[in-house]
Steps between C-alpha positions, in 0.01 A plus 500: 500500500818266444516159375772302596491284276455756210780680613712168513390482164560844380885403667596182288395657151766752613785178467667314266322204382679246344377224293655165554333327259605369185244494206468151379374323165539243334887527430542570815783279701286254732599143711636270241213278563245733496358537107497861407221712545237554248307818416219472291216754308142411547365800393625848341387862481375397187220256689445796703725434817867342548529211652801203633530149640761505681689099580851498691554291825485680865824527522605730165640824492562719801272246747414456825557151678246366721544254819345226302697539217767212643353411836196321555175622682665839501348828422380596137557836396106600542591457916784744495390794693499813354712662756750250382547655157634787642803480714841716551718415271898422521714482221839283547721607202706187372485635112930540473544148702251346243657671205831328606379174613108408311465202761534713774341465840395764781662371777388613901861693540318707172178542669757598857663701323218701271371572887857675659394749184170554526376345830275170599271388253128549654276199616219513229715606166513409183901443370580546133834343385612739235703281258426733186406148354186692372750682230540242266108493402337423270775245419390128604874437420665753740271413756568129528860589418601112389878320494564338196422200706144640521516587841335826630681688722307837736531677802264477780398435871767177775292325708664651763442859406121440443467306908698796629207730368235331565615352845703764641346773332136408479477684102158436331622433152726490258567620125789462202581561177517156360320181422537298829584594828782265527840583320533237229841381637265411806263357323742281301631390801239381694284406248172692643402886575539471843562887590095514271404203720585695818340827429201376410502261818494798717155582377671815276420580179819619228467732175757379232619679203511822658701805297597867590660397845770724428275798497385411838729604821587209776252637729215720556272414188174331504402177266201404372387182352120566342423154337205363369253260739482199305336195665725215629753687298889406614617791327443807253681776347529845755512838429793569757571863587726699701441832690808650611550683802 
């Protein structure tokens, strides 16, 4: 007797899996003003069992971002559906344009042009921007990658790119590599994350801190987010993986 879903199973532990999440500790880069994590013993083998308290805010480490997390009366990440953890996932490669330029922007004519290649981007997806930010951990220092006037400067996510997909393409999320989904030149500028604003306006959810995009091809894989249920909880590190095609 077959069983679908068994043999669905059976299918996927025949892929690649790749893990796109970092392990993070307490000297681990985080949000400036975010204290670092803490990791603490209560008990060890020698008490008979190992055990941790665990104290780092929602949004530490490879995370996911809920609704609520900067719009009000929006969803917490306990009302995500579970059939939104797991979406098709499309990876738009700006890692040589970020290398080149760190306050670099994906621009719509990007997004255009990623889809003459490798064809429309399908309603219901989540898109990666591969910046291969994610290299420079575990270095607090690369990753807010200052000026000597102490401004940080990192790649990320125009307005305009993040409307197109959501508007024009109807995408269910969105992912990156680095601390905010705004490029810090953006973020200078207007003085607000107003791409992090938008996305999370559109009842989405976004996993930031993401690594191993370069392992992953532009289309065809599968992502999932599996993330603890917290109550009223605006955020929480993920487990993201991939399953390529």
């Amino acid at each position: 007797m077959t069983n679908e879903l068994l043999d669905a199973l059976k299918l996927l532990k025949q892929k690649q899996w790749i893990d796109l999440t970092h392990t993070f500790g307490p000297d681990s880069p985080h949000f400036a003003a975010f204290a670092a994590a803490e990791f603490d013993t209560l008990f060890t083998h020698d008490d008979g069992f190992f055990a941790q308290r665990f104290s780092f805010p929602g949004q530490y480490g490879t995370h996911l971002d809920a609704p609520i997390h900067f719009v009000r009366d929006a969803r917490y990440l306990e009302e995500l559906e579970l059939k939104e953890l797991v979406l098709p996932l499309i990876v738009i490669d700006k890692s040589q344009e970020a290398a080149a330029d760190a306050d670099y922007s994906l621009s719509v004519a990007d997004i255009t042009a990623f889809e003459a290649q490798y064809g429309t981007i399908p309603a219901g997806s989540f898109v990666a921007l591969r910046t291969d930010w994610s290299k420079r951990w575990p270095s607090q220092e690369r990753f807010e990658n200052k000026d000597k006037d102490g401004h940080n400067h990192a790649p990320g996510w125009s307005m305009e790119a993040l409307e197109f997909l959501f508007r024009q393409r109807s995408i269910q999320a969105v992912g990156h590599e680095t601390f905010d989904t705004d490029s810090a030149a953006d973020y200078t500028q207007n003085g607000a994350l107003l791409g992090e604003y938008f996305v999370l306006e559109q009842d989405a959810y976004q996993v930031e801190l993401l690594k191993n995009l370069d392992q992953v091809p532009p289309t065809g894989a599968v992502i999932f987010n599996i993330v603890p249920k917290a109550e009223k909880a605006s955020g929480f590190p993920v487990r993201s993986f991939a399953i390529l095609p």
